[in-house]
N, C-alpha and C positions, 0 to 999 in steps of 0.2 A: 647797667654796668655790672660787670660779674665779681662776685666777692669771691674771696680766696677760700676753699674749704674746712669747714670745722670738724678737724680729725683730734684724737688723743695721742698722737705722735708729736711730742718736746723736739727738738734739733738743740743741742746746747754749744755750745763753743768756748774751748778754754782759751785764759789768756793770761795763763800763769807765767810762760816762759818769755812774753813781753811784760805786760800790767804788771807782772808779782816780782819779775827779776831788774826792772827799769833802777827800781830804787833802792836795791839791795845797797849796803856799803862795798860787799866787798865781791870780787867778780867771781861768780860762778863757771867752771871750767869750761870749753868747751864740749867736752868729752862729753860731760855731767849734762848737758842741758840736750845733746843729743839724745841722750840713750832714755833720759825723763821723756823726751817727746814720743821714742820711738815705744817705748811703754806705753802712753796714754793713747798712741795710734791705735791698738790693740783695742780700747779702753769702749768703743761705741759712737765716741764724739761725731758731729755730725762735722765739724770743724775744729781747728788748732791757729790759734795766731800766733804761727812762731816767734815774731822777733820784729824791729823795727829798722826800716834801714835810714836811720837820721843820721845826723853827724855823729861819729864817735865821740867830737870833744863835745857835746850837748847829753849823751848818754854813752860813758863809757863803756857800761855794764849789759851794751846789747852793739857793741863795736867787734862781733864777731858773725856780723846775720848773715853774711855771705856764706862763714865757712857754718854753720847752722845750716841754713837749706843745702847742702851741699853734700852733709854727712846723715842728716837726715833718711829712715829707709820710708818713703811712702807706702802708704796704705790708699789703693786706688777709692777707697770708699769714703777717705776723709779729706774734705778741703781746707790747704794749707797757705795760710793767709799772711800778711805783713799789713803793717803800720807803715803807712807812706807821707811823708811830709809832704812833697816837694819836687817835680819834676826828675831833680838827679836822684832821689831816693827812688822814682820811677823805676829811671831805665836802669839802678844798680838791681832791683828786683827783680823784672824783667830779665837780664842775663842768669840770676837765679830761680828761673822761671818758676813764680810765686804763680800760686793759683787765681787768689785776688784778691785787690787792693782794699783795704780799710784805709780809709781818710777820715780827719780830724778835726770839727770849729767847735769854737762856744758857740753858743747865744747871745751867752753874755760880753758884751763888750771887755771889760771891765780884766773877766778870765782870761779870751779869746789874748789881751794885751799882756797879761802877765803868764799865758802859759805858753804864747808864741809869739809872742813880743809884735805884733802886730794889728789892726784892727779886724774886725769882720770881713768889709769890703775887701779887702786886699787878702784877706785869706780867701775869700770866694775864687778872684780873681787865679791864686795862682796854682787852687782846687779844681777850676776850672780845664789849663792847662792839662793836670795829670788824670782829667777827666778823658780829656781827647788823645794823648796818648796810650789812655789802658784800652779807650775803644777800638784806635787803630789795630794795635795788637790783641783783639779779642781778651780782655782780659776783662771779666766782672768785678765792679767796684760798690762797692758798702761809705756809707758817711757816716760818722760818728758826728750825732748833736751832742756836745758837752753843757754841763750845765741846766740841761732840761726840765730840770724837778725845782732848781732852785741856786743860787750861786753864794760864799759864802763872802763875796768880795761884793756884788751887788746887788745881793736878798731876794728877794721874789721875781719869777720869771715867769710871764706873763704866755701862756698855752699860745694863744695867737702868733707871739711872736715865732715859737717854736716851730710851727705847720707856717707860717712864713716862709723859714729858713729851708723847712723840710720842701716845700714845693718849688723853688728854685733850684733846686740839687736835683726833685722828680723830673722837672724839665728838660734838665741834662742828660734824661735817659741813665740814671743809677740802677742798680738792681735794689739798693734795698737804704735803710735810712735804721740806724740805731738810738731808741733815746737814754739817751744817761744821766743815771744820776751820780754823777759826778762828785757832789758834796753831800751825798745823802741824806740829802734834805725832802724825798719825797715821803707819800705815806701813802695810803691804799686806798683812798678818797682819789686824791689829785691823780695818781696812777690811771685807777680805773676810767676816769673821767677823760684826758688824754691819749687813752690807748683807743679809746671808743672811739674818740675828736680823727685820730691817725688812719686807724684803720678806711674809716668813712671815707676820708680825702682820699687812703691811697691802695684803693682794692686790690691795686695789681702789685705792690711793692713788696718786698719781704722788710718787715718791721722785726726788728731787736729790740729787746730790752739789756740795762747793763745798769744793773743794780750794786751798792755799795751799801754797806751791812752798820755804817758809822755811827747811827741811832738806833740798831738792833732791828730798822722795820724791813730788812731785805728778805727776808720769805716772806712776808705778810703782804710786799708788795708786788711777790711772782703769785701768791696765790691769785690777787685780783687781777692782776696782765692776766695770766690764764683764763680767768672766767670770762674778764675783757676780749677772748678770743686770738689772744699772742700764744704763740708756737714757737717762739726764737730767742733763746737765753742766753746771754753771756755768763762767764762765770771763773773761778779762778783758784786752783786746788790748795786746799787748808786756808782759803780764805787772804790769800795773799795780795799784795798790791796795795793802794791808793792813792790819789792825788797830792803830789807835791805842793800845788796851792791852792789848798782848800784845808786851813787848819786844826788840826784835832781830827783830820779824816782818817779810818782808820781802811779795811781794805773791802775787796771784791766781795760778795756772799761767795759762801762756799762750795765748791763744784760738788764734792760728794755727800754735805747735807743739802743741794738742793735736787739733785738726784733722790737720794733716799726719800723725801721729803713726797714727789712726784711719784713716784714707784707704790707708795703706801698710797696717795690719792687714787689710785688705777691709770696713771696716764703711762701713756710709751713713751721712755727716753730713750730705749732700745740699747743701756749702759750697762757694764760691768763696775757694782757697783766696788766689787771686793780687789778688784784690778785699782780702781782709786783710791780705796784705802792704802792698798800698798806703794801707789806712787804719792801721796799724801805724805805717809810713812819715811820715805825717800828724801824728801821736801825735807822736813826737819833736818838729816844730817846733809841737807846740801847746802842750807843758811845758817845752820850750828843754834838754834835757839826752839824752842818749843811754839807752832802756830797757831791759828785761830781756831783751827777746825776741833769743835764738841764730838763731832762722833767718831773723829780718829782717837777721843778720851775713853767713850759711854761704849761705843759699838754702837751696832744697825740694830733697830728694832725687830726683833725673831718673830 
């Protein structure tokens, strides 16, 4: 069976203008979430998940995706993604022809009930559906495992079940499968351990990570996905975002210290690092409070 190649080329993907604006209080313009995007297109990203197209009365704070992709200027070199719940969040995409689908379960039951009000199975079932719709329309689809590392609603999440879940979603012909830690509860043991578990099962997949910084181990646990052999980071500018139910979660690891971070290892992120400082920088007066991000403090290491 052929394994995917071991290069020092990072792909990272932000997901500040969903993940970090989802749960802002107060709504970010649309203008403003435009022109951040069309700055960080510039930026190297290998990806951007602009926005999600769910209900607006469920997220009002991303009830503008349409006119987002819409104002958006593309940069043919970066793929520009959405958060798709749902069939009609599908085809509202689709008419904003989204590059491609991100889709979203736990593992955890427990989550999967309290962050979509539904169980597993029946989220399978209707992930399924927007499975065969993105294929009929050539559209490449991503699944986000939530909860992967650990759940903070039903504690330890058993690896197994993980690659369970991950290989009925393979089945369906996905392109790729992200594991999240969701309530960052992982750490560079359990990482390493499942990323090696992943890759084995799924030679041909493209594997995400999507690390959450809430116990301070989110570099610690890119370092080991990397050495694990992962090439595909989520990530979220000044450290923005986290799960609404996962408590005391705080947000995403940070896009330009984990850029910096890789730059100084020798890997290619192929990023302007000095470009995300200053959309970083932007970030602050666009939620009016000072963010997570250390080195839009300290600066890059000279």
């Amino acid at each position: 069976m052929n394994r995917l190649p071991q290069t020092n080329r990072i792909h990272v993907a932000e997901v500040v203008t969903r993940d970090g604006f989802q749960s802002e209080p107060q709504f970010i313009p649309t203008e403003d979430k435009i022109a951040l995007i069309d700055l960080m297109s510039t930026a190297g990203y290998a990806a951007i998940e602009v926005t999600s197209f769910t209900s607006p009365r469920a997220i009002p704070m991303l009830a503008d995706a349409g006119a987002v992709f819409a104002g958006i200027t593309r940069n043919p070199a970066v793929e520009y993604i959405a958060l798709i719940p749902n069939a009609r969040g599908a085809e509202r995409a689709l008419q904003a022809r989204v590059d491609a689908f991100n889709l979203v379960m736990s593992i955890s039951e427990a989550h999967n009930q309290a962050n979509l009000r539904m169980g597993r199975e029946q989220s399978f079932g209707q992930l399924q559906e927007v499975i065969r719709l993105a294929e009929a329309n050539k559209v490449p689809v991503n699944v986000s495992l939530s909860t992967s590392f650990g759940c903070s609603l039903a504690g330890a999440i058993a690896p197994d079940d993980v690659l369970h879940w991950a290989r009925r979603f393979a089945d369906l012909g996905v392109r790729g499968i992200s594991l999240c830690d969701t309530t960052g509860m992982a750490n560079p043991v359990a990482v390493g351990a499942l990323c090696q578990r992943a890759r084995k099962a799924f030679p041909t997949l493209q594997i995400t990570l999507h690390f959450h910084n809430t116990r301070g181990m989110g570099l610690a646990n890119v370092v080991t996905a990397v050495q694990a052999g992962i090439r595909r980071f989520d990530a979220s500018l000044g450290g923005l975002g986290g799960c609404p139910y996962a408590p005391g979660a705080t947000g995403n690891i940070c896009t330009e210290e984990l850029v910096h971070m890789l730059d100084l290892m020798g890997y290619d992120t192929g990023m302007n690092l000095e470009l995300l400082l200053q959309g970083s920088a932007q970030l602050e007066h666009l939620v009016g409070r000072t963010i997570p991000s250390q080195l839009l403090r300290a600066g890059p290491v000279l």
